[in-house]
N, C-alpha and C positions, 0 to 999 in steps of 0.2 A: 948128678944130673942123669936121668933116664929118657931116652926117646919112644915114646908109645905112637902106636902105628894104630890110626882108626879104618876097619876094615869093614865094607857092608856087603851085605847079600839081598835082594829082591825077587819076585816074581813081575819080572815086566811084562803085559802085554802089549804088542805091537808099538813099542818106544822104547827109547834107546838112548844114554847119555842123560841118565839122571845126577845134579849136582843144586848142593843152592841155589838158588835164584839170584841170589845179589851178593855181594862181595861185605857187605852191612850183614848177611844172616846170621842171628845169635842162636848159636849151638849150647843145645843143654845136655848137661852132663851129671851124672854122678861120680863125687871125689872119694876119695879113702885117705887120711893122712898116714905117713910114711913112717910118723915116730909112734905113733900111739897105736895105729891100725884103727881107728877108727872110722867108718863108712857117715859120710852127713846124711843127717834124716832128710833133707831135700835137694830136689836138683838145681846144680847153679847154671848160671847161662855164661858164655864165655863169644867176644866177636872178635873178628880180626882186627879191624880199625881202631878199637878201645887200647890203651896202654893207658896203665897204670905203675906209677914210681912201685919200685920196691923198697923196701924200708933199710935203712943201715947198708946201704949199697952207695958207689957214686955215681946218682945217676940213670943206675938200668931200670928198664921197664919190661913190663911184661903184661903180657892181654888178661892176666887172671894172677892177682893177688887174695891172697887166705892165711886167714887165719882161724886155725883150729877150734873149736868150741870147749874142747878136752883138753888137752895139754895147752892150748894157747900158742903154739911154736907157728912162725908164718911159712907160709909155700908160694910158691909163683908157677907158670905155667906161658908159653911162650908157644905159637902156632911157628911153625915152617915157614918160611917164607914161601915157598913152593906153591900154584896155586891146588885148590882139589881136584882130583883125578875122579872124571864124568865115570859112572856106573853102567854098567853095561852089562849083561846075565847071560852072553854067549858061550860061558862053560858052566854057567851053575855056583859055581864057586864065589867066596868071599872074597872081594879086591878091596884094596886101598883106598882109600877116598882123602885120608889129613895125616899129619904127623904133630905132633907135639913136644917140647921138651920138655920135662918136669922139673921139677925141684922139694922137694919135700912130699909132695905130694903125686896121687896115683888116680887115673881116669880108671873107674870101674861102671859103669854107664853109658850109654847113650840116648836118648829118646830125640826121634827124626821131627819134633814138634816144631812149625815153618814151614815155610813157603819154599819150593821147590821146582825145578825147569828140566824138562825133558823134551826129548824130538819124538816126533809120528816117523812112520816110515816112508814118509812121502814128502818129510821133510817140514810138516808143522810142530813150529814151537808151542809145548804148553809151557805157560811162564808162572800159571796161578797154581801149580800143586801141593795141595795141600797136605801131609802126611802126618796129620793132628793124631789123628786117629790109625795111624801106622798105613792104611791104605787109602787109593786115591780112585777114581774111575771116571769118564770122560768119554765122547765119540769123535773120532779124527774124521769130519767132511772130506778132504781131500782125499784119503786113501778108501771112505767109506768103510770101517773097521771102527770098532769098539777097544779103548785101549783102557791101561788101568796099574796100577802097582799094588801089590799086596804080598805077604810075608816077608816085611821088613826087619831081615836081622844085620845084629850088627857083634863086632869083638875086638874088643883092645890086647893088644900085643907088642911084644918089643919091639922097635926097628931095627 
């Protein structure tokens, strides 16, 4: 079992406290299996609220079961119970946002594709952010400012 730590970075302007929108948000990922090394041609989606039995287990589940295309060996994948920790670019730096357990398998991926919620500085929620296209942009009435997210990265690390 390995715990991977999803860590992002942004360019926010004028907002603050970027995190999914909903507790339901499917997070897409790309995997690597653990036995073969091999990376899947496409990205899977993974949500909190989903569990799925594990096979040959009694009973456990986990938000993301796989099975390999290459070897065929199964992996599972289990989110934190923890909820995720809102993004904020006040050092610049890459912060935490999820954790993961793994099991056979390895998150080498992210793509921020979903709906997303951020604050103004004046305290308006945007709820509809969309980071489809890695960047978002919008104008905050309240504060009268122009706000936006752009250079979305991201990097998986041990916890």
């Amino acid at each position: 079992m390995v715990l991977l730590k999803l860590s992002i970075k942004a360019e926010l302007e004028n907002v603050t406290d970027l995190v999914p929108a909903s507790e339901h948000f499917d997070y897409h990922f790309q995997v690597k299996c653990n036995s073969c090394h091999e990376v899947h041609p496409k990205v899977v989606s993974l949500n909190r609220k989903e569990e799925r039995e594990v096979s040959g287990s009694k009973g456990a589940t986990a938000n993301f079961v796989w099975r390999c295309g290459m070897c065929k060996r199964e992996s599972s994948a289990k989110f934190d119970p923890a909820p995720d920790r809102p993004y904020s670019d006040e050092t610049g730096q890459l912060a935490p946002l999820l954790t993961i357990e793994c099991r056979g398998v390895e998150f080498v991926g992210f793509d921020p594709t979903g709906i997303w919620k951020c604050k103004g500085m004046k305290g308006t929620v945007f709820s509809e952010v969309d980071l489809t296209d890695g960047e978002w942009n919008d104008y905050d009435e309240k504060a009268a400012l122009p706000v936006g997210i752009s250079e979305f990265k991201s990097e998986w690390s041990r916890a």
